[in-house]
Steps between C-alpha positions, in 0.01 A plus 500: 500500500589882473481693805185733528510864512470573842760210579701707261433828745550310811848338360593867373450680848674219659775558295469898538516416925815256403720695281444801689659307799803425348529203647464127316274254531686222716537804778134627450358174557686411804411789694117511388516071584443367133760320246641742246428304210104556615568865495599483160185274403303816642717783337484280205126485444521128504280412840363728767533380839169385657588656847512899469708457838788447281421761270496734798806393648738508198283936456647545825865378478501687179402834693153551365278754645156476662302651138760219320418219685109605460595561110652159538235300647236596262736363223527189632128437601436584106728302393455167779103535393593535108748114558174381656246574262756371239516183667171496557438538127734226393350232718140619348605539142318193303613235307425573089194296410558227361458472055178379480305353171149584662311742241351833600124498570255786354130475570256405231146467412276304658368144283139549596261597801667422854840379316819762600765374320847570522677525140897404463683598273756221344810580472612187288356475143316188384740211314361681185699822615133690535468697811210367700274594817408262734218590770480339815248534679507585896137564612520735794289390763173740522536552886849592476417751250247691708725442833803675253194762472447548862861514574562796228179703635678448854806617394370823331309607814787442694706766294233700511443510852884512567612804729697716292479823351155502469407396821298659776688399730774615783782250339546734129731699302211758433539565904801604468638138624724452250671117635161340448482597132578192236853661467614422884404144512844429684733745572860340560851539535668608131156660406535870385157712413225724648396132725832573668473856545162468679657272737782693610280823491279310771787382710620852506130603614595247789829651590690222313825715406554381130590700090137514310695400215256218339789204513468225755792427634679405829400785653124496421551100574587600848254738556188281395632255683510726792173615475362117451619448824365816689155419378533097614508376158692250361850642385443344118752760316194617224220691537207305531142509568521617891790678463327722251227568756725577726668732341186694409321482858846679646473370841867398514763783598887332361586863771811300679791670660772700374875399457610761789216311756611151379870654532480612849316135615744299347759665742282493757473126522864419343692634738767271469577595141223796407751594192513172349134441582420815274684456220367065455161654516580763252667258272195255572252691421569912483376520848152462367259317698297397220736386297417149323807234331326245306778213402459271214425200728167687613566568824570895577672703768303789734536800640861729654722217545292275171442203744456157287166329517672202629645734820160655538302157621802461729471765623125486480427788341330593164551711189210733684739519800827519334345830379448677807911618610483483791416131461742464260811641664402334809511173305824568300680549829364176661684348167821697581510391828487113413894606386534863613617521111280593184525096327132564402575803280853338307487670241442827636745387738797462224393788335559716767820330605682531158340772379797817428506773725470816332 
């Protein structure tokens, strides 16, 4: 199977990151701590690694800069959601019916009062080589002709009482909330219209730093996410039904701290190593306390330092928590300690290690 389009972007500014290194595969992959040959799968367009930790690490050792490796990301996410949705649609694509000799029905006139009869064509002609009807008769059964009645006068009051654009109520496109119309049934990652655009234009009413651009990608990902969270919803990566009433009541502020605060608390409580502590976080996460990692496996990574889900209930915290810095940095430091090294963060860790001085 041919690569897709954005696996053809992601391999391209791979390569771009690569050859701009001057260095060769074999090297590349030993200091970002994957095989060379994978490298050249990814560079290739032939598989995209399921683990954007990789992705990042091989950016860094290739001297990539903080708007690259955002650049970067978003590439990949497009193109790791594309392989899945192609996968998806090759497990769902059905068999071909099967040939069959069965002939097409077409209704017909009735034989007499209370008779419906259903009229067959036959395909096959008579021995005479005549072409020939047959009827056969299926009598429908009078109840389940008025219950079929019932059902279709259900049905049409039901559209006809459906909220929508012509309803009264608060949940419409004709107030001016747009998500609830038909259009913005779901609003997901890969979708690009006006349904996007009114998302991001209500995270940015609640301080959610994001582009209005009408494409949902990583970033937008991250900040719903975000937002799920702050309002105690379930962290379900579309835009549904609560999240969409959430969005319009505006009683969640995304305000969080800026990169100079989180900055000066990292060396605050890394004393040991504040320098090294600053630049993992920045590589983790841009030194942006809401800052969301969804991996392919479904678990995700929170916060400064992008704590795992798996650390959080050791640490018994929550993606709620992992929010707050303070929290966070706290936490990350009880992880450091375990070693007094940064094993948690390894591929920020070998990133920073091998990455050329300028």
């Amino acid at each position: 199977m041919a690569a897709s389009p954005r696996t053809e972007k992601f391999a391209a500014y791979l390569r771009m990151l690569k050859d701009r290194s001057g260095r060769g595969y074999d090297r590349l992959g030993k200091e970002a701590g994957v095989s060379g040959s994978s490298l050249h799968r990814y560079c290739s367009g032939l598989s995209v690694p399921t683990d954007y930790r990789v992705v990042h690490a091989f950016a860094k050792v290739c001297g990539a800069s903080a708007e690259e490796l955002r650049e970067l990301h978003r590439l990949w996410a497009l193109a790791d959601t594309d392989r899945d949705v192609r996968a998806e649609a090759a497990k769902e694509t059905p068999e071909a019916a099967p040939a069959t000799d069965e002939p097409a029905v077409a209704v017909g006139a009735s034989t007499g009062p209370g008779d419906d009869v259903v009229v067959l064509p036959e395909l096959t002609p008579d021995p005479a080589g005549k072409p020939r009807r047959s009827r056969v008769p299926e009598k429908l059964s009078s109840r389940f002709a008025i219950l079929a009645a019932v059902v279709a006068v259900v049905l049409v009051a039901g559209f006809v009482w459906l909220p929508g654009e012509n309803s009264t109520g608060g949940s419409s496109a004709d107030s001016g909330e747009l998500l609830y119309s038909r259009a913005c049934t779901t609003v997901s990652m890969g979708q690009h219209d006006e349904c996007v655009r009114e998302v991001q234009t209500l995270l940015a009413r609640a301080k959610g730093k994001l582009a209005i651009d009408g494409d949902f990608g990583p970033e937008t990902l991250r900040r719903v996410t975000a937002f799920q969270v702050l309002a105690g919803l379930p962290a379900t990566n579309v835009v549904d039904d609560a999240t969409k009433k959430a969005l319009y009541a505006q009683q969640v502020s995304m305000t969080t701290w800026s990169p100079a605060q989180v900055t000066k608390l990292i060396r605050e409580v890394f004393v040991e190593d504040p320098d090294t502590a600053v630049a993992v976080a920045r590589c983790a996460s841009f030194l942006d306390p809401l800052y969301v990692l969804p991996n392919t496996n479904g678990s995700r990574n929170w916060g400064v330092f992008q704590i795992s889900d798996r650390r959080l209930q050791e640490l018994g915290g929550t993606p709620l928590r992992a929010f707050d810095p303070e929290w966070n940095i706290k936490a990350a430091h009880r992880l450091w300690s375990a070693k007094h090294d940064f094993h948690d963060w390894p591929s920020c860790e070998a990133a920073l290690k091998n990455t050329p001085k300028s």
